[in-house]
C-alpha positions, 0 to 999 in steps of 0.5 A: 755123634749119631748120624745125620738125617738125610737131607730131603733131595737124599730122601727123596733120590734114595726113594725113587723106582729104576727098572731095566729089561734086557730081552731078545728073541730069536727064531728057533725050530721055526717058532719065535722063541725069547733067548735072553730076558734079564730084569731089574728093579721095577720092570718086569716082562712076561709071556701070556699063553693066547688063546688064539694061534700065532706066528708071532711071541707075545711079551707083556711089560709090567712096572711093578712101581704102580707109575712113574714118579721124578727121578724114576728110571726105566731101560728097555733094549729089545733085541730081535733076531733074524726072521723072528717076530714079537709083539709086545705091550704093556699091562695098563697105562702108565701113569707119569706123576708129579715130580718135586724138581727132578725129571724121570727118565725113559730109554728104549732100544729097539733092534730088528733084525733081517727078515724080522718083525717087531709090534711096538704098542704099549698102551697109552702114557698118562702125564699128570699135572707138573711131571717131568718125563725125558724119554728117547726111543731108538730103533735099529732096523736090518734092511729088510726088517718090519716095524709096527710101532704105535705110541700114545700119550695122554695130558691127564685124565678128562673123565676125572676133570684132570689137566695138565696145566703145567710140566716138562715132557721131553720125547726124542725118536730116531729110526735107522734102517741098515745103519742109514736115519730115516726118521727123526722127531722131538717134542718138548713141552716145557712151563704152560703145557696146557696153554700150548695145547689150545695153540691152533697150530699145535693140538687145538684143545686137544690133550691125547695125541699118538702116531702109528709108524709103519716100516715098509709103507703100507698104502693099503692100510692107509686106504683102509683107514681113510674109508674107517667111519666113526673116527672121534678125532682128527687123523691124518695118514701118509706115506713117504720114503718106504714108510707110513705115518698116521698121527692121532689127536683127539679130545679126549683118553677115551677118543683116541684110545677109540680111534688108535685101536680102530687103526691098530685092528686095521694095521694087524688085520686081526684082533688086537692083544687081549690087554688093549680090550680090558 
């Protein structure tokens, strides 16, 4: 007897992209060197030479799939050591796709050491009509260690005429410093995303959201970024408890890619890495 076709669950698992990157970096010579880089699968991560000096190791993560499909997993564990300093983001957007029945799954552990800084800012997350995405984001932070996180994401394109009227989409956070939870968030979307976005009380109408988190708080940047003129959405910035938070809505990909990079430049006080221009 001749083997069985596969049925269409099995084809479509045996179809499905998985990615890891294990990286850390470590301060060596007084220069933020990568120690370890392992990668799997779909995930790639590279080290762009900059044109401009810096302190700073610049990482690139790159998804080889072309996008996030259901079923698909990434596994990021970013490692670094004391005293040293990274920033990382991504090549483009990534782009989260319909899925048939099975969610696609995101996990990323961020560890910053003592005396250490890490510059989380991927460029923005695209869900596109019926995906199903559960992502988790963990962060381990040494007592004295310096976080710029800076997340984005994007319920389908308007300049293509795109919504997202329905999906899943499952983002759950937490922050510890020295061991200790100091920040805690979940946001599920479930059925009627788009019906749930025009609720006053949630978006307004808006389909892109982000947040900027900053460990140790930074009331100078607030300041600054309350007197910024030409912010197309709506921003909002506070500080509590040792850190600060400012959480993005807008109308539009377009919108709040305008205004997170305005608050990025202000975060950094300097250019932003050469792949948020493009």
């Amino acid at each position: 007897m001749g083997e069985q076709p596969l049925s269409h669950e099995e084809t479509f698992a045996a179809n499905r992209a998985a990615g890891t990157i294990r990286l850390g970096v470590g301060l060596r010579e007084g220069v933020s060197r990568r120690t370890h880089v392992f990668e799997e699968g779909s995930l790639r991560v590279r080290f762009p030479t900059t044109a401009r000096p810096s302190a700073d190791l610049e990482a690139v993560i790159v998804n080889t799939a072309g996008g996030i499909a259901g079923g698909d997993r990434a596994d990021l564990a970013i490692a670094v050591e004391d005293g040293a300093s990274l920033r990382i983001t991504t090549s483009s957007a990534e782009k989260v796709y319909r899925s048939p029945g099975a969610p696609a799954s995101m996990r990323v552990q961020l560890t910053v050491g003592r005396g250490a800084s890490l510059a989380w800012m991927p460029r923005e997350m695209i869900l596109f009509d019926r995906s199903r995405l559960a992502r988790t984001i963990d962060i381990d932070l040494a007592e004295n260690a310096r976080l710029l996180l800076a997340e984005a994401v994007v319920f389908g394109r308007s300049g293509m005429n795109e919504t997202v009227a329905e999906g899943w989409f499952s983002d759950r956070w937490r922050v510890r410093r020295a061991g200790r939870l100091v920040y805690a968030e979940t946001i599920r979307l479930d059925g009627a995303i788009a019906e749930t976005l025009r609720e006053p009380a949630v978006a307004g109408g808006g389909v892109a959201i982000a947040i900027i988190l900053l460990m140790p708080a930074d009331e100078a940047f607030v300041a600054a970024l309350r007197a910024c003129e030409g912010l197309r959405g709506e921003v909002g910035a506070s500080s509590w408890n040792g850190m600060t938070a400012v959480r993005f809505c807008a109308p539009d990909g377009e919108s709040l890619r305008h205004d997170l990079s305005t608050a990025l430049t202000v975060a950094l006080a300097g250019p932003l890495p050469p792949l948020w221009l493009n």
